[in-house]
C-alpha positions as CSV (number, residue, x, y, z in Angstrom):
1,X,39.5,-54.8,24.1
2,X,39.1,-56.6,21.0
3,X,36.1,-58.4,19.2
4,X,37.3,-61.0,16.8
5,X,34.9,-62.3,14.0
6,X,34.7,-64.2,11.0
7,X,34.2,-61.8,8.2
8,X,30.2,-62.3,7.8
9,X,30.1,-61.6,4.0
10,X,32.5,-64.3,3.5
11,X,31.3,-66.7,5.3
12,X,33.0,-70.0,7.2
13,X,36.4,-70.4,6.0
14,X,37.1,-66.5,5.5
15,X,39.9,-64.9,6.7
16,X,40.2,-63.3,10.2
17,X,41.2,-59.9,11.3
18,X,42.4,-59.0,14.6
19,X,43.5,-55.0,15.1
20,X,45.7,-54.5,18.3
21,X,46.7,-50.4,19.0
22,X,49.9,-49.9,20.4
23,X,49.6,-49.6,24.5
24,X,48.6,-45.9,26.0
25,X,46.4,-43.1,25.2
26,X,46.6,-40.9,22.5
27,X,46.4,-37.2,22.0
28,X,44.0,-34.8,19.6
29,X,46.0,-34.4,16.5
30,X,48.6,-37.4,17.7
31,X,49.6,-40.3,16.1
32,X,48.2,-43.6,16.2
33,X,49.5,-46.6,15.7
34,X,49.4,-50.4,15.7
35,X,49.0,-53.7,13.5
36,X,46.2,-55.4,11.8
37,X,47.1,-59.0,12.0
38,X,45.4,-61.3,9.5
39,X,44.9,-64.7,8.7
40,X,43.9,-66.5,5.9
41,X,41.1,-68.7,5.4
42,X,40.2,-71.8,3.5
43,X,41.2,-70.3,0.5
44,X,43.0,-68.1,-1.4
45,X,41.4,-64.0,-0.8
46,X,42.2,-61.0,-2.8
47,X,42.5,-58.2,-0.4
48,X,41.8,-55.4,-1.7
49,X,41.5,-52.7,1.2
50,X,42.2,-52.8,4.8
51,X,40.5,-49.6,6.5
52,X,39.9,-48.1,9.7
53,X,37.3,-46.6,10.8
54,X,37.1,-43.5,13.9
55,X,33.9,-43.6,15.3
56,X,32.0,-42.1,18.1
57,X,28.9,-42.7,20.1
58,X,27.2,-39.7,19.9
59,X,23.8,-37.8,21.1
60,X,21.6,-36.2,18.8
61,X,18.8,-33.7,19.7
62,X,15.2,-33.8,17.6
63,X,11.6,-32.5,17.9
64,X,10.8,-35.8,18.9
65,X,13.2,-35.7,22.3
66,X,16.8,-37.6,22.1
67,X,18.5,-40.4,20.3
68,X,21.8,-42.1,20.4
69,X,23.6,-43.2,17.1
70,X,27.2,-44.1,16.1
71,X,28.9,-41.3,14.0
72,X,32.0,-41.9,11.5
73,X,34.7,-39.2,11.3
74,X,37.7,-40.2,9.7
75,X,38.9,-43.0,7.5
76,X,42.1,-44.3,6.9
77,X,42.9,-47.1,4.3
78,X,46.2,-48.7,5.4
79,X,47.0,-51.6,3.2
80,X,45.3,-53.8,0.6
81,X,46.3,-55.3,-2.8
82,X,47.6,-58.5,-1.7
83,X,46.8,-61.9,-2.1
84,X,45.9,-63.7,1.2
85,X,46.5,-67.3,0.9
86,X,44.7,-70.0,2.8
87,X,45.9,-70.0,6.7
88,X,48.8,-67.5,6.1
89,X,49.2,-65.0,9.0
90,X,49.9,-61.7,7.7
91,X,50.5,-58.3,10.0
92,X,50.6,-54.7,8.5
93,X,51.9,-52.1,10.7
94,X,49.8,-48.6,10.4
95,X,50.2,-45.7,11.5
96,X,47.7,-42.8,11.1
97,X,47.3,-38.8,12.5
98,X,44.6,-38.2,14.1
99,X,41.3,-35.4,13.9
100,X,42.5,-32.2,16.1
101,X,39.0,-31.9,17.3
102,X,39.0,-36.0,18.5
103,X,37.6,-35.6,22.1
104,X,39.4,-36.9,24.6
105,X,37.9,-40.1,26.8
106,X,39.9,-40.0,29.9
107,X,41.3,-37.1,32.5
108,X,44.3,-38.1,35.2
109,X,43.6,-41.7,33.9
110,X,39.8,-42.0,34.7
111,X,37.2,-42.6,32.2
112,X,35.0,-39.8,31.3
113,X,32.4,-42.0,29.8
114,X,32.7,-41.4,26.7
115,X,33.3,-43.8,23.9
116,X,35.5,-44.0,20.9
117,X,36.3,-47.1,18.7
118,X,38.9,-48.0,15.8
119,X,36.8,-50.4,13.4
120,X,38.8,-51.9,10.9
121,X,37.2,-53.1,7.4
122,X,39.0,-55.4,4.9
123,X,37.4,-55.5,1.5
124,X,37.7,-59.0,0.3
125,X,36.6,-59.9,-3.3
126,X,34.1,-57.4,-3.8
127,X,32.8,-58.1,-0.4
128,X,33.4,-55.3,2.6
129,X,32.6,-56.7,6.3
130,X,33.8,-54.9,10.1
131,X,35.7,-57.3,11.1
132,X,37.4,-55.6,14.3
133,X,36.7,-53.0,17.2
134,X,38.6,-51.6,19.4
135,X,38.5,-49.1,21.7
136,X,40.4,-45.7,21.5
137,X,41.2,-43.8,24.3
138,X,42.7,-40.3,24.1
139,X,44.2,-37.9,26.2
140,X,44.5,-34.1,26.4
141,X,46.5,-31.9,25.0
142,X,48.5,-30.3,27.1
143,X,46.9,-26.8,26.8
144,X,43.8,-28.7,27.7
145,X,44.8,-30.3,30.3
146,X,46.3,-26.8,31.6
147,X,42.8,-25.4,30.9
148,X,41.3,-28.0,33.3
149,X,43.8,-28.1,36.2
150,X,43.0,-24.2,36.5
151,X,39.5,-24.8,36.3
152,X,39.9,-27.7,39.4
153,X,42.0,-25.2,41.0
154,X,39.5,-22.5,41.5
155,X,37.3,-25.0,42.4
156,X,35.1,-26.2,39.8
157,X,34.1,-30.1,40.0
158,X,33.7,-32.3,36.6
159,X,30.4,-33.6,36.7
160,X,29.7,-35.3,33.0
161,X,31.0,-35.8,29.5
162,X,29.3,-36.7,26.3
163,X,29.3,-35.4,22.2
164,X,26.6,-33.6,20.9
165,X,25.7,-34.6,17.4
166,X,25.5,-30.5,15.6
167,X,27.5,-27.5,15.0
168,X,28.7,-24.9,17.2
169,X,28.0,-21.3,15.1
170,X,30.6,-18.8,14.6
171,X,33.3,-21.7,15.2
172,X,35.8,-23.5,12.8
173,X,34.6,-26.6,14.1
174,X,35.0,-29.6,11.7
175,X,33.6,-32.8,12.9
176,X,29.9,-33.5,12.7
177,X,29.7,-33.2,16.7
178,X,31.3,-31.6,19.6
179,X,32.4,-32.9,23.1
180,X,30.6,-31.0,26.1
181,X,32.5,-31.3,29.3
182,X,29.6,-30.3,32.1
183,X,31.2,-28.8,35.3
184,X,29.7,-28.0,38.5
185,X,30.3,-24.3,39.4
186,X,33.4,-23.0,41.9
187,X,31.7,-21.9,45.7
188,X,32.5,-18.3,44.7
189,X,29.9,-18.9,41.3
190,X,27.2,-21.2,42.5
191,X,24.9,-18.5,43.4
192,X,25.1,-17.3,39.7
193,X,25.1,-20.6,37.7
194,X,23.9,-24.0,37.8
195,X,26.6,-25.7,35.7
196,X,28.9,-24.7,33.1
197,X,30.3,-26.5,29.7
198,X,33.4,-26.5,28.2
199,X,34.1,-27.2,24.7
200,X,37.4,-27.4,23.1
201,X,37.9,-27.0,19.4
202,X,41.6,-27.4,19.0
203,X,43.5,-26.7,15.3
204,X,47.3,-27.5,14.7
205,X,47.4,-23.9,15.4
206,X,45.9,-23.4,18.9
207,X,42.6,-24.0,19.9
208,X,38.9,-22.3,20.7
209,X,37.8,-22.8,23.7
210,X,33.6,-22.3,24.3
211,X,32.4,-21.7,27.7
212,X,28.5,-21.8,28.1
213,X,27.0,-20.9,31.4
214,X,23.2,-22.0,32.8
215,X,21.7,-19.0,34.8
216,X,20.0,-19.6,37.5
217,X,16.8,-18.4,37.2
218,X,15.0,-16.1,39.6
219,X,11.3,-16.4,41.3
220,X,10.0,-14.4,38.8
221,X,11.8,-15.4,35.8
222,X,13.2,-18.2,33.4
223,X,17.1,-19.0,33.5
224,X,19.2,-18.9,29.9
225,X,21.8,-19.6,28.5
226,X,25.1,-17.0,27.6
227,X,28.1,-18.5,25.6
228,X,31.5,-17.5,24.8
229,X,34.6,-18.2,22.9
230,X,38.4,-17.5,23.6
231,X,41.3,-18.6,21.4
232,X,44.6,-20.1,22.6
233,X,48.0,-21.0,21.6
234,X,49.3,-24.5,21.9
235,X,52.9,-22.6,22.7
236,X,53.8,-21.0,25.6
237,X,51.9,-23.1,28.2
238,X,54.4,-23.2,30.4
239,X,54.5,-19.3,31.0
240,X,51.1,-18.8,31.0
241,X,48.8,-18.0,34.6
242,X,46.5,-20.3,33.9
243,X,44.8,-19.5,37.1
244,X,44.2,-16.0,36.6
245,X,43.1,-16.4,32.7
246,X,40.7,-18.8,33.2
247,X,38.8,-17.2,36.1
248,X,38.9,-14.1,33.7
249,X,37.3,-16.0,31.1
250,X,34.2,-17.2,33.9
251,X,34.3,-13.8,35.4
252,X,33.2,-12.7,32.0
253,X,30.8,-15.4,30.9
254,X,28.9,-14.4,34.4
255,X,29.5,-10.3,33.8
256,X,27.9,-10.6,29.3
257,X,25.4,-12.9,30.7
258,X,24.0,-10.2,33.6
259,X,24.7,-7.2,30.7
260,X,22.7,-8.7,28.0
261,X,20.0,-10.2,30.1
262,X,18.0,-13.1,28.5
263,X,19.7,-11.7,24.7
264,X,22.4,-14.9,25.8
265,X,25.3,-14.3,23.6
266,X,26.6,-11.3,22.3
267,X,26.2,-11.1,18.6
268,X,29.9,-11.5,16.5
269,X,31.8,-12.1,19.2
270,X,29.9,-14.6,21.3
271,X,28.9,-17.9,19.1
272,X,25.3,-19.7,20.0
273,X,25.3,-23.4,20.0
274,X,22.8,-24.7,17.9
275,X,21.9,-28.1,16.9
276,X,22.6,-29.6,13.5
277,X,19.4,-28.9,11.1
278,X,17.4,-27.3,13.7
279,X,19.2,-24.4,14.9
280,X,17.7,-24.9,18.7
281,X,19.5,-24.8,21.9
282,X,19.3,-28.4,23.8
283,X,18.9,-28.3,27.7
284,X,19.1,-32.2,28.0
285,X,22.5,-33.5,29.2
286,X,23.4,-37.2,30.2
287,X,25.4,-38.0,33.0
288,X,28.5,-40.8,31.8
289,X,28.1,-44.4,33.9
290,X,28.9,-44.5,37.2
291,X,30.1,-40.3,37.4
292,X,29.4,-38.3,40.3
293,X,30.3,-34.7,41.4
294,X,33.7,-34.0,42.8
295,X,35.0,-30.1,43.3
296,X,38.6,-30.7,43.5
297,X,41.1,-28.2,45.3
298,X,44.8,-27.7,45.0
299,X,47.1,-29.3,43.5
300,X,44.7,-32.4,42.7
301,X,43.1,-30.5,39.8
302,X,39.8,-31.2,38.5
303,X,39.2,-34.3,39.8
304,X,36.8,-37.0,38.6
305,X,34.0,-38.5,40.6
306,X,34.1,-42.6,40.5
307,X,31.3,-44.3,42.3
308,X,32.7,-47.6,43.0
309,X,35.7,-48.1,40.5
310,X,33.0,-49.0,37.9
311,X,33.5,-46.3,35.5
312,X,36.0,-48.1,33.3
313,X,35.1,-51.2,33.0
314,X,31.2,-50.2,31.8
315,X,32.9,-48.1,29.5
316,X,34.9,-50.8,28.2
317,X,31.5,-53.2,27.7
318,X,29.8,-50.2,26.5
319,X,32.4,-50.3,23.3
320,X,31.4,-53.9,22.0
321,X,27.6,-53.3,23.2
322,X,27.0,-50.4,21.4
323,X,29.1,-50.4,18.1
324,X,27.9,-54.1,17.5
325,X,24.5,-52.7,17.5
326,X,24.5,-50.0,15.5
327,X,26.9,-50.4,12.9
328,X,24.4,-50.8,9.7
329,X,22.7,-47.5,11.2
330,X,25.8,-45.9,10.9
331,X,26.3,-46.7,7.8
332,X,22.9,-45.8,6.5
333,X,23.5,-42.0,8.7
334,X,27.5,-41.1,7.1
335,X,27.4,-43.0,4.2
């Protein structure tokens, strides 16, 4: 979807920018690519930069409860120094790598609600305006998306999606937030857990994966939280049994969590989630528009719940909606 405007700073009679991305989803770490077409105003313009601009609607966490805000995480300049004269059309053709740990918006082609734009700013004259948005949508990696068929398999259902503004301890993560995938448990673990969250943390060298399990608690006492962290390789997928390694992995979230009681994670091996500058766990979670619980089975995977068919396209008004609001606070927040 794009969102064409007169560049603000400038004025009537400045140029125009229009960013289109090449067709299809990307992938973590993946190239992206497209053209930032341009044309020129009344007069003559300098350009000195053309720029874009990853950014991410994200939740933050706070003593005062929770708060959305729009957070910046990689910036590309991919042209500039060239006179634009008056009412020329101009394209340049970019291509750019992006973030290994950019989370991915969209599962066996639904929508997981959450949302990702490419903003492009030209710097004209002195004079910087966002003149584009568009939104990104990225798929998994395929050791990812391995990760999640098993998990649909042994039947766990995807119930919401959305980034968490913080750090995950005792991680390499390198983004200022992290994508939480909430599942609902498999039959065989609903009488242990509520829900559990997946986080990937993927490198060009394999990838952490954080599981986090919510314990149900009993009549006597409170429910918490246990975490843990596994590490694997984007090679070899094909040989792997998925199956059996990730039902290992929930087998032993649910076994450290019963051993070390309400102690949650085991110290060194088992990272805590805390959030940035506080170093609290968050309980909160929001569910993405429109999603609704689905335990898939089989072959079908883990499956997405879509009430209505409405998922995408409230995503897709969601993009120009919420960037167009908060793009000065952004600026004020990563500057």
């Amino acid at each position: 979807m794009v969102f064409k405007r007169l560049l603000g700073s400038l004025g009537v009679g400045g140029p125009t920018v229009d960013t289109v991305l090449d067709p299809g989803a990307v992938r973590p770490g993946g190239g992206l690519s497209g053209q930032v077409h341009l044309k020129g105003g009344d007069a003559d313009f300098d350009i000195e930069h053309i720029s874009l601009e990853l950014v991410a609607r994200v939740e933050a966490e706070h003593e005062e409860g929770e708060s959305e805000g729009v957070s910046l995480f990689e910036r590309f300049v991919v042209g500039g120094g060239f006179r634009l004269a008056a009412g020329e059309v101009r394209s340049v053709p970019f291509s750019v790598t992006l973030p290994w740990e950019t989370p991915i918006t969209e599962l066996y082609g639904q929508a997981l609600g959450i949302i990702l734009g490419v903003r492009t700013e030209l710097a004209v004259a002195g004079a910087k305006d966002k003149g584009d948005l568009d939104q990104l949508t990225v798929g998994p990696l395929p050791v990812q998306e391995a990760i999640l068929e098993a998990l649909g398999q042994l039947g766990f259902g995807f119930k919401s999606a959305d980034l968490e503004y913080g750090q995950i301890r005792g991680t390499g993560q390198q983004l200022p937030f992290y994508q939480e995938i909430e599942l609902t448990p498999a039959p065989q673990y609903a009488h242990q857990v509520n829900e559990i969250e997946l986080t990937f943390l993927a490198t060009p060298g394999g990838m952490e994966v954080i599981l986090e399990a919510d314990k149900r608690g009993g009549l006597f006492s409170e429910g918490h939280d246990t975490v843990t962290r596994f590490t694997v390789s984007h090679d070899g997928i094909e040989y792997q049994d998925w199956n059996a390694l990730v039902d290992g992995w929930i087998r032993q979230l649910v076994e450290h969590r019963a051993s070390y009681g309400s102690h949650g994670s085991h110290e060194g091996h088992y990272g805590q989630r805390s959030s940035h500058g506080h170093g609290d766990h968050h309980d909160g979670h929001r569910s993405g528009p429109g999603m609704g619980t689905v335990v898939a089975a089989g072959a079908a995977g883990l499956a997405v719940g879509v009430v209505g068919g409405m998922v995408a396209a409230e995503v897709v008004d969601e993009v120009g909606d919420f960037f167009e609001g908060d793009e000065e606070d952004e600026g004020d927040e990563e500057g």
